[in-house]
Backbone as CSV, one residue per row, in Angstrom:
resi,resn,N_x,N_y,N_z,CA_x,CA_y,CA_z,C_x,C_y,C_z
1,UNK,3.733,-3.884,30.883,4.002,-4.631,29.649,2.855,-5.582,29.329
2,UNK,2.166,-6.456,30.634,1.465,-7.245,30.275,0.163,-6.484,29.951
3,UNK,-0.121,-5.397,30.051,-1.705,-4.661,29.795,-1.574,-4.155,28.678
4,UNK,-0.375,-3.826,28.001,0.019,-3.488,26.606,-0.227,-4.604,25.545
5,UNK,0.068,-5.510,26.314,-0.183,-7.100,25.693,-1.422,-7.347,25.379
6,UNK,-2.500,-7.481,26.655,-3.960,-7.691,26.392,-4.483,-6.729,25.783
7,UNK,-4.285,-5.872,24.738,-5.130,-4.786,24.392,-4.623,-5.658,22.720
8,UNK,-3.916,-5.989,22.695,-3.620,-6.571,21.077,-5.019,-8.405,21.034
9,UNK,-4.898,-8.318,22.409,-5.513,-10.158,22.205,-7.262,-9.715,22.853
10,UNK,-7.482,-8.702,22.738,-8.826,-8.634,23.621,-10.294,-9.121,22.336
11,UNK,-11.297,-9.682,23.013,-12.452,-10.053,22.117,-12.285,-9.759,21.119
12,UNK,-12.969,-8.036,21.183,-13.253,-7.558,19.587,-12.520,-7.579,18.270
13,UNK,-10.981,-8.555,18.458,-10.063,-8.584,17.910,-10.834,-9.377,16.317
14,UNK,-11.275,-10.371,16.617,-11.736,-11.796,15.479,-12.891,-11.244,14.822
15,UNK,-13.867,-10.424,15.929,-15.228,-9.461,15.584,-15.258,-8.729,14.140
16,UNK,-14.296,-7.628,14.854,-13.531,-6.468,13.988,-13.199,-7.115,12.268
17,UNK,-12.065,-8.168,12.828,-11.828,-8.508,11.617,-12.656,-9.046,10.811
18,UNK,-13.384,-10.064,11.186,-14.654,-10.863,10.232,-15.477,-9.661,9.559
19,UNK,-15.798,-8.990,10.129,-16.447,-7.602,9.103,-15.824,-6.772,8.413
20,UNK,-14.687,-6.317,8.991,-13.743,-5.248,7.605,-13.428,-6.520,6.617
21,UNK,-13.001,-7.746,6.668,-12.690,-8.954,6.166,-14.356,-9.202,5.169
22,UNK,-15.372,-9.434,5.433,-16.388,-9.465,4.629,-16.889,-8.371,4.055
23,UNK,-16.890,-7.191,4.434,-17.316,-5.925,3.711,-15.601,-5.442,2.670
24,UNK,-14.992,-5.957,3.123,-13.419,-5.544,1.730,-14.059,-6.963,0.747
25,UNK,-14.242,-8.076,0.492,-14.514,-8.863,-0.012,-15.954,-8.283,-1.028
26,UNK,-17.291,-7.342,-0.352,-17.782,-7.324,-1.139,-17.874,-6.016,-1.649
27,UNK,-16.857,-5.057,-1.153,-16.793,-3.910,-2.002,-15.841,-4.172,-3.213
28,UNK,-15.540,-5.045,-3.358,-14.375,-5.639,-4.780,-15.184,-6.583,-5.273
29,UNK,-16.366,-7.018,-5.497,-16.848,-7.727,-6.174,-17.290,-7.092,-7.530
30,UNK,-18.028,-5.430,-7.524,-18.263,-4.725,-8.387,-16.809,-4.602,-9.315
31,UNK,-15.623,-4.775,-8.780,-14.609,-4.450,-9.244,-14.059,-6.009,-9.980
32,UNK,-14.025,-6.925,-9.215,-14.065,-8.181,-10.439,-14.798,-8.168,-11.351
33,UNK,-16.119,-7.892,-11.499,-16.817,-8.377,-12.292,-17.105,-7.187,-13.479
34,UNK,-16.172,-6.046,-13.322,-15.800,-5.138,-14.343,-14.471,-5.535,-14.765
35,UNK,-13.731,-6.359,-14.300,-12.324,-6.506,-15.048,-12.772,-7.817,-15.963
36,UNK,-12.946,-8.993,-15.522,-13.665,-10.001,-16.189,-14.746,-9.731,-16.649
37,UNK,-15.685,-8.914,-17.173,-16.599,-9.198,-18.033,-17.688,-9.893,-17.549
38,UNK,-17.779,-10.065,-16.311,-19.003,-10.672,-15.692,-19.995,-9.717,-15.602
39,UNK,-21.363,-10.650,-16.298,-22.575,-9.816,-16.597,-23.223,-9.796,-14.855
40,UNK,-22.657,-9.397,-13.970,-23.195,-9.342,-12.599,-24.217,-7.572,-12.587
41,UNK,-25.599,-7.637,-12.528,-26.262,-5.894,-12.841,-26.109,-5.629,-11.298
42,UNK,-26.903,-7.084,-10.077,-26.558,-6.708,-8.925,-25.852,-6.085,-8.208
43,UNK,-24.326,-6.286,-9.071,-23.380,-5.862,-8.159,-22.813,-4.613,-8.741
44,UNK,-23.744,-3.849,-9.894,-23.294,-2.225,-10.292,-24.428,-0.900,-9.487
45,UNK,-24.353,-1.719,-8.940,-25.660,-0.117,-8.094,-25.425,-0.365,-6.604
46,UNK,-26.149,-0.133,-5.515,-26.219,0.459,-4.478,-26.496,-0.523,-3.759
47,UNK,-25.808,-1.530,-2.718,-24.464,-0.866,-1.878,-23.052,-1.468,-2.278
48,UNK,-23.220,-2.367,-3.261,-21.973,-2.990,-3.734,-21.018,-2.070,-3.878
49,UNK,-21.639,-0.976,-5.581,-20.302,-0.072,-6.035,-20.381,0.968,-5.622
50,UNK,-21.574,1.505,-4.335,-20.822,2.104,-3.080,-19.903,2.052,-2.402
51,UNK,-19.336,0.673,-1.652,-18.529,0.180,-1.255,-17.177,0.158,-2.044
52,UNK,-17.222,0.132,-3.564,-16.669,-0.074,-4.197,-15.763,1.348,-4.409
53,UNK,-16.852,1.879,-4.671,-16.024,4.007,-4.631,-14.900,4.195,-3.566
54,UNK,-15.688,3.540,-2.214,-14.676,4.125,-0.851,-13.502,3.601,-1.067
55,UNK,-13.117,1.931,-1.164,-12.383,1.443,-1.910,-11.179,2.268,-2.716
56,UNK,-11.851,2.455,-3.732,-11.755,3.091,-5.143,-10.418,3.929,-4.942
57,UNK,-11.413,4.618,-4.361,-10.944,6.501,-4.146,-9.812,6.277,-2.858
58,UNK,-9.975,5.750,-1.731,-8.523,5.599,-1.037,-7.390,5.024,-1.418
59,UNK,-7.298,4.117,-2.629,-6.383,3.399,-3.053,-5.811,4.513,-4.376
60,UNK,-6.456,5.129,-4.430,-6.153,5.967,-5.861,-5.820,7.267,-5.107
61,UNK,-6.125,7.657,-3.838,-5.607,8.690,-2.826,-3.773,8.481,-2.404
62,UNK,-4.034,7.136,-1.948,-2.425,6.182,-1.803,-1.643,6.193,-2.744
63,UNK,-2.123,5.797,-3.740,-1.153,5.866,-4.851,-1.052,6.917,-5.407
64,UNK,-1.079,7.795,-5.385,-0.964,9.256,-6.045,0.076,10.036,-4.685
65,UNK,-0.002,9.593,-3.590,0.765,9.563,-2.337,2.211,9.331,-2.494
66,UNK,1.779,8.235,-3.146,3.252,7.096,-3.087,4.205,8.017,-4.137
67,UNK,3.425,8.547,-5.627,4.239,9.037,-6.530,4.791,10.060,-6.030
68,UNK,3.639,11.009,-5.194,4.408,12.486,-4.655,5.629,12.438,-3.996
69,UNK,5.708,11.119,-2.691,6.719,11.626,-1.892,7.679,10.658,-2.451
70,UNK,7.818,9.865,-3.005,8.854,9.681,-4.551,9.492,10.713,-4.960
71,UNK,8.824,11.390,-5.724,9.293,12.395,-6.239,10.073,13.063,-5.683
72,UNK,9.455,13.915,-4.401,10.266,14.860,-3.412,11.330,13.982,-3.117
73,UNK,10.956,12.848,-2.782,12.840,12.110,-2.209,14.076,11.796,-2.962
74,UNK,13.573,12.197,-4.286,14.955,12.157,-5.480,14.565,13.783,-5.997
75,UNK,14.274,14.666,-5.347,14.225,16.174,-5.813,13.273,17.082,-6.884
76,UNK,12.379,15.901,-6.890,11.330,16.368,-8.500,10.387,17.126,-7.085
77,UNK,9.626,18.047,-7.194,8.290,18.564,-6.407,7.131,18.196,-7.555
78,UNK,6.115,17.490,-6.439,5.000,17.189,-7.146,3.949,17.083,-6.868
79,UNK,2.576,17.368,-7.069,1.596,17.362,-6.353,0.281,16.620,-6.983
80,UNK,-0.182,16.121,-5.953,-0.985,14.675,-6.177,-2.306,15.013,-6.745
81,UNK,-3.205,14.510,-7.366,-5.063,14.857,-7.989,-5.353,13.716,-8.097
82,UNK,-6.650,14.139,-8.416,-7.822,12.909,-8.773,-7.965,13.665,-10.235
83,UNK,-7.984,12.511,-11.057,-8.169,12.646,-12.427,-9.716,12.448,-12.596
84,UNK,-10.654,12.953,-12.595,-12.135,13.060,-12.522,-12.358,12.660,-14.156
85,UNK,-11.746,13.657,-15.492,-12.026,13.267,-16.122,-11.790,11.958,-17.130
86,UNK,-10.880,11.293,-16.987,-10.301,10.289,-17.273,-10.179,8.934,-16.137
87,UNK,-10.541,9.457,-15.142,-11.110,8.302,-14.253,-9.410,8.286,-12.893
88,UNK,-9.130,7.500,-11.847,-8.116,7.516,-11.002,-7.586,8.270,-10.826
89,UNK,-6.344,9.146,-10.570,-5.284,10.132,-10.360,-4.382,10.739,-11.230
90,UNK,-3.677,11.639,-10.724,-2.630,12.190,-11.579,-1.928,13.295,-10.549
91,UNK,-0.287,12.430,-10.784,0.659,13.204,-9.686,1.310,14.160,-10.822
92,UNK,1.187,15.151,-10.632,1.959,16.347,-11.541,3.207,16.985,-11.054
93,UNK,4.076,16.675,-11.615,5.486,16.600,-11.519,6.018,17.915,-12.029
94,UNK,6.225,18.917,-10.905,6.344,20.509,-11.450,7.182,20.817,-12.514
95,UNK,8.685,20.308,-12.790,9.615,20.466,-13.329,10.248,18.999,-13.263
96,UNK,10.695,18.863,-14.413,11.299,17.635,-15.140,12.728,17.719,-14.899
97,UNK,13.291,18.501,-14.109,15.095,18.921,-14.307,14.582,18.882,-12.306
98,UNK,15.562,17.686,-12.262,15.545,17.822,-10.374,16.658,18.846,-10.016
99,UNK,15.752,19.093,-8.762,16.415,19.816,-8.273,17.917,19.810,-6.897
100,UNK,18.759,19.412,-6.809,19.081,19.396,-5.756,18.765,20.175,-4.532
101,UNK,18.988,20.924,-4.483,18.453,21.725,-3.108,17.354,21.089,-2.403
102,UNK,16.388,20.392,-3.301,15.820,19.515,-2.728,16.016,18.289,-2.201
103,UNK,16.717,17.810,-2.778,17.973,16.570,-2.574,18.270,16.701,-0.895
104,UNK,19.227,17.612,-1.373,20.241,18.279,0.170,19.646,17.880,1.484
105,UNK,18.157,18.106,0.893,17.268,18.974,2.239,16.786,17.688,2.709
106,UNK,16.491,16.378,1.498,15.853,15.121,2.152,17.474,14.432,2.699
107,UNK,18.524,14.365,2.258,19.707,14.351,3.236,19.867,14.590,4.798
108,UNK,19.375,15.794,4.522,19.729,16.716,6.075,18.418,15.774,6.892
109,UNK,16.769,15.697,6.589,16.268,15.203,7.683,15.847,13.988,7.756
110,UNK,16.529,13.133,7.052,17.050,11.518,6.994,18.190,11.762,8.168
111,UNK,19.464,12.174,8.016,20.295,12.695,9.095,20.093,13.014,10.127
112,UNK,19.176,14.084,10.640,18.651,14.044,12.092,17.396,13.257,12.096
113,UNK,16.654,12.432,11.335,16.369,11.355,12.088,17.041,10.422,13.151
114,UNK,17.996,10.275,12.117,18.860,9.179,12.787,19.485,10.070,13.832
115,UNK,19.849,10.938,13.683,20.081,11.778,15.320,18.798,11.675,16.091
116,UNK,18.165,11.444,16.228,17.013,12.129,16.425,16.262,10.590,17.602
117,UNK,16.508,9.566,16.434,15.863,8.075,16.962,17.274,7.620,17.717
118,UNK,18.463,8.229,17.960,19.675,7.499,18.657,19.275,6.415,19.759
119,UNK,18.063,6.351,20.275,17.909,5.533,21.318,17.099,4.236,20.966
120,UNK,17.039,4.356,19.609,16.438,2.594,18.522,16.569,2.902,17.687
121,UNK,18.009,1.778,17.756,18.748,1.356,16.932,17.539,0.821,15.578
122,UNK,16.627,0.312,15.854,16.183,-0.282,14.550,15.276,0.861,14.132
123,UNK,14.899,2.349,14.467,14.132,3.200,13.320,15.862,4.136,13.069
124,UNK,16.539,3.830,13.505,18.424,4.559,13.125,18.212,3.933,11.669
125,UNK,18.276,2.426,11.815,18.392,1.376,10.986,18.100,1.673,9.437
126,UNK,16.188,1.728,10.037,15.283,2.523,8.462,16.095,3.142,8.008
127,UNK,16.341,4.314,8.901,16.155,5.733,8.110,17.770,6.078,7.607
128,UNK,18.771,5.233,7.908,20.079,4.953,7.586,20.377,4.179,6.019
129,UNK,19.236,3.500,5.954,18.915,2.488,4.566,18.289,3.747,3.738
130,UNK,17.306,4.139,4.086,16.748,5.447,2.944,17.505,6.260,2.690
131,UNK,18.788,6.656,3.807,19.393,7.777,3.194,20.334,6.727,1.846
132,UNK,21.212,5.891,2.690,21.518,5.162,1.823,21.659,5.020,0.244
133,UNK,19.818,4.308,0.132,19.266,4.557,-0.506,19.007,5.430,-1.538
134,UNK,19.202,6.819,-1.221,19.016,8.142,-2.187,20.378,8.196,-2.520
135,UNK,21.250,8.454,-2.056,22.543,8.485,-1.930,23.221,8.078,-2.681
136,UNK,22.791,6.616,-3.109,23.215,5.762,-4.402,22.328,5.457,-5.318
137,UNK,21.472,6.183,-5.287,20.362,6.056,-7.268,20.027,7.318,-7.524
138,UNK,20.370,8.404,-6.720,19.507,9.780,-6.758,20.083,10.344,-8.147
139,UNK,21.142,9.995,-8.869,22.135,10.562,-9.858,21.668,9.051,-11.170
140,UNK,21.300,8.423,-10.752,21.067,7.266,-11.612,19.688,6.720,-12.314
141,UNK,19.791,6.446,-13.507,18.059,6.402,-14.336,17.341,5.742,-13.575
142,UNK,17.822,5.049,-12.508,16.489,4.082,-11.866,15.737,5.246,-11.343
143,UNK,16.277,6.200,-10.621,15.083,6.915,-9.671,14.036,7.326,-10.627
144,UNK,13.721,7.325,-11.981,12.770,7.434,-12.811,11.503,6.188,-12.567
145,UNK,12.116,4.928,-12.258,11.646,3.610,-12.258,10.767,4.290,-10.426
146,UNK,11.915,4.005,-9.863,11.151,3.976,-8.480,10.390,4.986,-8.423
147,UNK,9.830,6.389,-9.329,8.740,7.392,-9.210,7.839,6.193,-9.759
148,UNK,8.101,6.000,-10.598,7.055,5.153,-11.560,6.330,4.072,-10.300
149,UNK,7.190,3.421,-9.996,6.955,2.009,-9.266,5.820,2.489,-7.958
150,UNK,6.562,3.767,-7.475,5.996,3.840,-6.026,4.758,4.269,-5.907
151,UNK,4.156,4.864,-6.944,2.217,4.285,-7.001,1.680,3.294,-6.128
152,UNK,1.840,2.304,-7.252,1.375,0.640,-6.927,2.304,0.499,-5.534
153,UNK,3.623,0.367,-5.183,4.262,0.156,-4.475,3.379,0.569,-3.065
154,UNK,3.144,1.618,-3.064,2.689,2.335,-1.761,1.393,2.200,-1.254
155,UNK,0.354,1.655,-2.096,-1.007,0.765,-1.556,-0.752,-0.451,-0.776
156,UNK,-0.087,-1.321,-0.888,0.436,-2.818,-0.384,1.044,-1.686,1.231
157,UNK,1.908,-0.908,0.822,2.448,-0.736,1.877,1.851,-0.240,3.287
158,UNK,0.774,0.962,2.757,-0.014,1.390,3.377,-1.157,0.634,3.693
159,UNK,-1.594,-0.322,3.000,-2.652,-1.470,3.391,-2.420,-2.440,4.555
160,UNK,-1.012,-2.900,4.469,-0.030,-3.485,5.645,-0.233,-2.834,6.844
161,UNK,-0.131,-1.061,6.676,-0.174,-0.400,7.834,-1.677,-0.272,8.559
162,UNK,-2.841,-0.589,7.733,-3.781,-0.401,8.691,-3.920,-1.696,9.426
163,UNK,-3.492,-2.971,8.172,-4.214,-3.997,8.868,-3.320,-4.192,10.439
164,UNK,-1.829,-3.765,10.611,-1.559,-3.802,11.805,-2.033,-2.764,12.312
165,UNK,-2.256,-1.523,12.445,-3.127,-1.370,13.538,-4.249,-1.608,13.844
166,UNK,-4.825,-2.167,13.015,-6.154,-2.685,13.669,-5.761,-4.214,14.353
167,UNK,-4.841,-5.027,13.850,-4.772,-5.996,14.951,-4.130,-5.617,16.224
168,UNK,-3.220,-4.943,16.240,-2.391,-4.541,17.421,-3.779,-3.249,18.580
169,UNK,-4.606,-2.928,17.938,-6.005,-1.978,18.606,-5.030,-0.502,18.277
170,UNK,-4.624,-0.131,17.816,-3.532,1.358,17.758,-5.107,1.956,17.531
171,UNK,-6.226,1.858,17.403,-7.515,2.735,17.179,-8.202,2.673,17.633
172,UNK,-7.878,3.395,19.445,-9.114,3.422,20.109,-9.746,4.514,20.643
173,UNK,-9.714,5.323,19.634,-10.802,6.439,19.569,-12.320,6.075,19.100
174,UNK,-12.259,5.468,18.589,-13.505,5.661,17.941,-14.397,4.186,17.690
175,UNK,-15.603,3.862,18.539,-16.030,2.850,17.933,-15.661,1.910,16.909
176,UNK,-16.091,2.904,15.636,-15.567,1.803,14.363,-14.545,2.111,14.405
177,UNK,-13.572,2.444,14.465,-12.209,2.958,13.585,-11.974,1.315,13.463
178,UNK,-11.670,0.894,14.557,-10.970,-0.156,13.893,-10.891,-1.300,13.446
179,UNK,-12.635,-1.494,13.175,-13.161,-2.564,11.884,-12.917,-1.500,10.427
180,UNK,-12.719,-0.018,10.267,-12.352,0.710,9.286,-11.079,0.296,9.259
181,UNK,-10.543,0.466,9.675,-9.344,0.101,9.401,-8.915,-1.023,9.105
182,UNK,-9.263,-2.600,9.744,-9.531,-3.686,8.896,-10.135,-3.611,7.162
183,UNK,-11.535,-2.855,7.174,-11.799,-2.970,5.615,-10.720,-2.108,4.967
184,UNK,-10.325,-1.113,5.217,-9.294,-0.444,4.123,-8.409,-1.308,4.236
185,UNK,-7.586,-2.018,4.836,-6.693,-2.366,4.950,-6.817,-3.931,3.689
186,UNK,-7.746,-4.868,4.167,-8.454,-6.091,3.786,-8.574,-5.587,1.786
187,UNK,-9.311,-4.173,1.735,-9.917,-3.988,0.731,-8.900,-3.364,0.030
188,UNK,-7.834,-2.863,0.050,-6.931,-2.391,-0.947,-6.144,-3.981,-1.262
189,UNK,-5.719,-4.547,-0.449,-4.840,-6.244,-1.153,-5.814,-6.865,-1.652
190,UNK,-7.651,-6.808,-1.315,-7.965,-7.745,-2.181,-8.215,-6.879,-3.654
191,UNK,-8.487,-5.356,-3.841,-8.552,-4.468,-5.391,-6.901,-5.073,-5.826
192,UNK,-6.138,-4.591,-4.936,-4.549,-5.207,-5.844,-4.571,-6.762,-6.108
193,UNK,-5.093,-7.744,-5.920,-5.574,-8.829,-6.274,-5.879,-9.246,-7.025
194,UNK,-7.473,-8.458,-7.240,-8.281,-8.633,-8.396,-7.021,-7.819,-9.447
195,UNK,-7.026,-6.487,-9.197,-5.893,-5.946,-10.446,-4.987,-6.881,-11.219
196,UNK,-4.070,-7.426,-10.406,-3.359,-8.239,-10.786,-3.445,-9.109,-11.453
197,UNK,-4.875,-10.119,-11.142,-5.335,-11.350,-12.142,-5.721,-10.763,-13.077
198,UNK,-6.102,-9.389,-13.057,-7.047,-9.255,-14.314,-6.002,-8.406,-15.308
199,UNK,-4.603,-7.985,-15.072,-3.842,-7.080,-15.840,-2.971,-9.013,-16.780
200,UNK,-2.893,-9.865,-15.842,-2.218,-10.913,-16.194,-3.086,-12.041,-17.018
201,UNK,-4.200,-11.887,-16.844,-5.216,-13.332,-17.114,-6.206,-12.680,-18.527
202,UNK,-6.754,-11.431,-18.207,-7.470,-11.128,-18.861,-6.805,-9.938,-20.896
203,UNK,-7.259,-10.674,-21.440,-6.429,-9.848,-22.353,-7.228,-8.330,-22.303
204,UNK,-8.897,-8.453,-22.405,-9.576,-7.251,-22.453,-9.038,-6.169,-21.468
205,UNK,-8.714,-6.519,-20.534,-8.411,-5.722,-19.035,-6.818,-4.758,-19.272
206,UNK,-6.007,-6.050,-20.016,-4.598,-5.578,-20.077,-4.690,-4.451,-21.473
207,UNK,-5.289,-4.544,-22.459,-6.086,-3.202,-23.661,-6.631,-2.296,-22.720
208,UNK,-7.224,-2.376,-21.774,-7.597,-1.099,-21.279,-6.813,-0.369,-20.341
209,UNK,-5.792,-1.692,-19.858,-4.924,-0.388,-19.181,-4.169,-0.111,-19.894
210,UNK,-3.205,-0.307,-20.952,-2.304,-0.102,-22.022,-3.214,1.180,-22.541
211,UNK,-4.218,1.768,-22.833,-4.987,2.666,-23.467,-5.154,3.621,-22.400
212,UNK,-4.981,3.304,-21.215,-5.572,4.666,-20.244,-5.359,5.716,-20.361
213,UNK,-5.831,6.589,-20.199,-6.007,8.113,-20.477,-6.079,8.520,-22.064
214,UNK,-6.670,7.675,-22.433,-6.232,8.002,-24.422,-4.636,8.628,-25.044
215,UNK,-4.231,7.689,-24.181,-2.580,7.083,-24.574,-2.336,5.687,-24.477
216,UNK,-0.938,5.623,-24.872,-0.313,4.078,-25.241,0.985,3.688,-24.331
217,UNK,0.851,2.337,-23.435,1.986,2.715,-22.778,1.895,3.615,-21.240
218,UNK,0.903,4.329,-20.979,1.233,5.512,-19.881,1.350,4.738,-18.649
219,UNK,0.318,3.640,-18.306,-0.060,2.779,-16.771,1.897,2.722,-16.211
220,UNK,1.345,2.621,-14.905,3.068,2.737,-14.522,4.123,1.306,-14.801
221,UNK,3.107,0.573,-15.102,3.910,-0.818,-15.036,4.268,-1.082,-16.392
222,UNK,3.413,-0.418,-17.412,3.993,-0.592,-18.938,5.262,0.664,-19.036
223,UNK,5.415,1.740,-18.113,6.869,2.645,-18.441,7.927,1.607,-17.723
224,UNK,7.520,0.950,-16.669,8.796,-0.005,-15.570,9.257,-1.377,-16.955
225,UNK,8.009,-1.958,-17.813,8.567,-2.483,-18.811,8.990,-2.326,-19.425
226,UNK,9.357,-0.729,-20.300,10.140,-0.278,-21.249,11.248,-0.507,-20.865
227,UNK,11.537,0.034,-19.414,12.447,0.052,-18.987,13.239,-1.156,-18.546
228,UNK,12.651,-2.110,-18.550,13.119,-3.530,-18.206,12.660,-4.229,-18.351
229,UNK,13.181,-4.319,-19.788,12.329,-5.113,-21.106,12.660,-6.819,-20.444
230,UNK,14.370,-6.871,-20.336,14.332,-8.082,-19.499,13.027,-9.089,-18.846
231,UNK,12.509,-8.418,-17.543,11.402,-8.649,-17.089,10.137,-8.537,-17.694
232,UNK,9.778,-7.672,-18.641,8.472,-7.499,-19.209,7.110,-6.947,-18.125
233,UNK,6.314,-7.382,-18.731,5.050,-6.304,-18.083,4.065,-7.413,-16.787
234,UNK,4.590,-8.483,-17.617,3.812,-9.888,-16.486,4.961,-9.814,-15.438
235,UNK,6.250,-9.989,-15.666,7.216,-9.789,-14.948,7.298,-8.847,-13.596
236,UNK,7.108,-7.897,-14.227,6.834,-6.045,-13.205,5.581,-6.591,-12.238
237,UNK,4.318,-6.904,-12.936,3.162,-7.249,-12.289,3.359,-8.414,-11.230
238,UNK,4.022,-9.386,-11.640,4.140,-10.412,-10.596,5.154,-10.272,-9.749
239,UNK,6.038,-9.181,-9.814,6.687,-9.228,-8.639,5.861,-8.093,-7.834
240,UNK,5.573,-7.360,-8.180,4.584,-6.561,-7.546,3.354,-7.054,-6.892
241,UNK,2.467,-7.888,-7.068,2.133,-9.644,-6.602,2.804,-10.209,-5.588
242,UNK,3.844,-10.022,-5.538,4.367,-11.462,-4.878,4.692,-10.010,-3.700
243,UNK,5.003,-9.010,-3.805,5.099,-7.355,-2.887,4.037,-7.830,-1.785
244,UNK,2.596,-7.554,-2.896,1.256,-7.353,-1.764,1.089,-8.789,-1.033
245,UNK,1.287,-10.075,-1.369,1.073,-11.231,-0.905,2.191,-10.923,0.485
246,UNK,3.200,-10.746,0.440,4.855,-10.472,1.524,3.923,-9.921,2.668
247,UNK,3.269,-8.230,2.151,2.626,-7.306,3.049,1.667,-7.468,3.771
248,UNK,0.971,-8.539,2.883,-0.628,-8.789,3.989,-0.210,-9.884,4.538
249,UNK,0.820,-10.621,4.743,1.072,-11.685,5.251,1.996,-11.056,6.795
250,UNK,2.540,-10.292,6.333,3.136,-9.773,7.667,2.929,-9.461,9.160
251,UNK,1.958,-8.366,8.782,1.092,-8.168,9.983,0.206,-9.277,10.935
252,UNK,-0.313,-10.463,10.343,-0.594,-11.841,11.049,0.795,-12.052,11.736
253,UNK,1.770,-12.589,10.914,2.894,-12.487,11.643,3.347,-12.003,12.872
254,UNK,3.665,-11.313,12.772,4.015,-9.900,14.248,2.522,-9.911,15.232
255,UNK,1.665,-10.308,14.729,0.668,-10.634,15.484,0.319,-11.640,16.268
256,UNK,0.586,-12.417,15.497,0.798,-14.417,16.242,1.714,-13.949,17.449
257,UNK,2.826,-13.836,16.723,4.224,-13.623,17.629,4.049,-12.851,19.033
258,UNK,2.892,-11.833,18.610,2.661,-10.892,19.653,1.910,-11.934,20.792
259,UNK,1.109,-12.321,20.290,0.009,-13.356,20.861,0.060,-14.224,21.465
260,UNK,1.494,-15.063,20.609,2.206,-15.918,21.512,3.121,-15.766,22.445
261,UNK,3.649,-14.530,22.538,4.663,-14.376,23.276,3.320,-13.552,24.677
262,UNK,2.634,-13.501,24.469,1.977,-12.905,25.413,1.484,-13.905,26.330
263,UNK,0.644,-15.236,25.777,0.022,-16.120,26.082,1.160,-17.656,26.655
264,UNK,2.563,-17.418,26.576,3.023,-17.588,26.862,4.124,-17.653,27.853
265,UNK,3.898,-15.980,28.227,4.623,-15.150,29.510,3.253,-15.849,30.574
266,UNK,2.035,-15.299,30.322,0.739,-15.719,31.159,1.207,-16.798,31.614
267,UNK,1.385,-17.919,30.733,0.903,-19.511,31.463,2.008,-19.334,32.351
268,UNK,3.569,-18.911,31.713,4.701,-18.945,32.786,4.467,-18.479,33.758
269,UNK,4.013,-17.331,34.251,3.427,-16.688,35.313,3.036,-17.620,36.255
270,UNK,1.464,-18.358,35.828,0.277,-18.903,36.414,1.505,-20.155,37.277
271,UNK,2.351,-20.607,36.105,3.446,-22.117,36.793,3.966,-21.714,37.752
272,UNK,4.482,-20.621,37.996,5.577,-20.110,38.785,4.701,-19.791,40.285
273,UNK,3.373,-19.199,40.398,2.618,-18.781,41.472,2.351,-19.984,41.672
């Protein structure tokens, strides 16, 4: 237990991070200073909006992720792209009439999950809430919302997931992996960041996503406002905000905790000998 422990608290831990932590910081600088209007030329060529592509393109990989297996989990089949000519992604949604049979089938292996994890109780838990979950909206207009939502939704989520494994070391194959895994992780909450100020602060920014793809309306957060007009489009955005702030805050969390509870068994130890 205790060597499981020191592999989360060892040196390269602060190393790791200070560089995926400064290289996510300046592969999003090209990306502020295209949402704001900052005349920055430095930061449009080579290695800024290099940095900026890798960025780019994994977060627009994620979110096109997030819509697919959405889809499949309320019965739509759909398959994910890169929109080359119009710029980010596009999840293409085979048929508009769900299907159950597909339904059934995410039933059945939600179900033997939970058969499956009988010996922790807390992944029973998850996967008891997702079935749940389908169970009671799969027949109801929201599951339209949550395709929509789970784009954006699923970058925060998956960003969460690298930055804990790179604090916890889950990547030790490979030299870098897991300062890579710090910058993806670092660099998708700070692009959802910048996004955010600039869909809320900037009027130019919020015209261009309202226009994307030479339509009106399409971005996922202006269909979640139609739909809940209540809340509106700053509304959708800031709770989606307040999502990625929850997610990158977490993993420190469970990390401290890890840290302390480790560094704390130690000293007990050292008292007791």
């Amino acid at each position: 237990m205790l060597k499981e422990r020191v592999i989360a608290t060892e040196d390269n831990t602060l190393k790791n991070l200070i560089i995926g932590f400064v290289l996510a910081i300046l592969a999003n600088i090209s990306f502020y200073a295209w949402v704001f209007g900052e005349q920055w030329n430095w930061a449009t060529g080579f290695p800024l909006y290099w940095l900026h592509i890798c960025v780019s393109y994994l977060q627009i990989f994620f979110h096109e992720i997030g819509h697919t297996i959405c889809m499949w989990f309320y019965g739509y089949p759909g398959v994910p792209t890169f929109d080359f000519q119009n710029g980010g992604g596009m999840t293409w949604m085979l048929t508009s009439v769900q299907q159950m049979p597909i339904v059934v089938m995410m039933w059945g292996v939600l179900a033997y999950a939970i058969w499956f994890f009988r010996g922790d109780i807390k992944a029973q838990l998850i996967f008891a809430l997702f079935l749940i979950f389908n169970l009671t909206t799969f027949s109801f207009p929201i599951r339209h919302t949550m395709i929509a939502f789970m784009g954006h939704g699923f970058e925060p989520m998956i960003a969460s997931f690298f930055l804990y494994r790179a604090l916890f070391n889950d990547v030790r194959r490979v030299p870098l992996e897991r300062m890579f895994n710090y910058f993806i992780g670092f660099g998708i909450f700070f692009h959802n960041f910048v996004f955010a100020a600039g869909l809320l602060k900037s009027t130019s920014y919020r015209l261009n996503y309202f226009n994307q793809k030479g339509a009106h309306g399409f971005g996922d957060f202006d269909k979640i406002a139609v739909t809940f007009s209540e809340i509106g489009f700053n509304g959708t955005v800031t709770i989606w905000l307040i999502m990625n702030v929850v997610l990158f805050i977490l993993p420190f969390i469970f990390f401290w905790k890890h840290y302390r509870d480790y560094y704390g068994d130690f000293s007990d130890d050292n008292q007791k000998d």
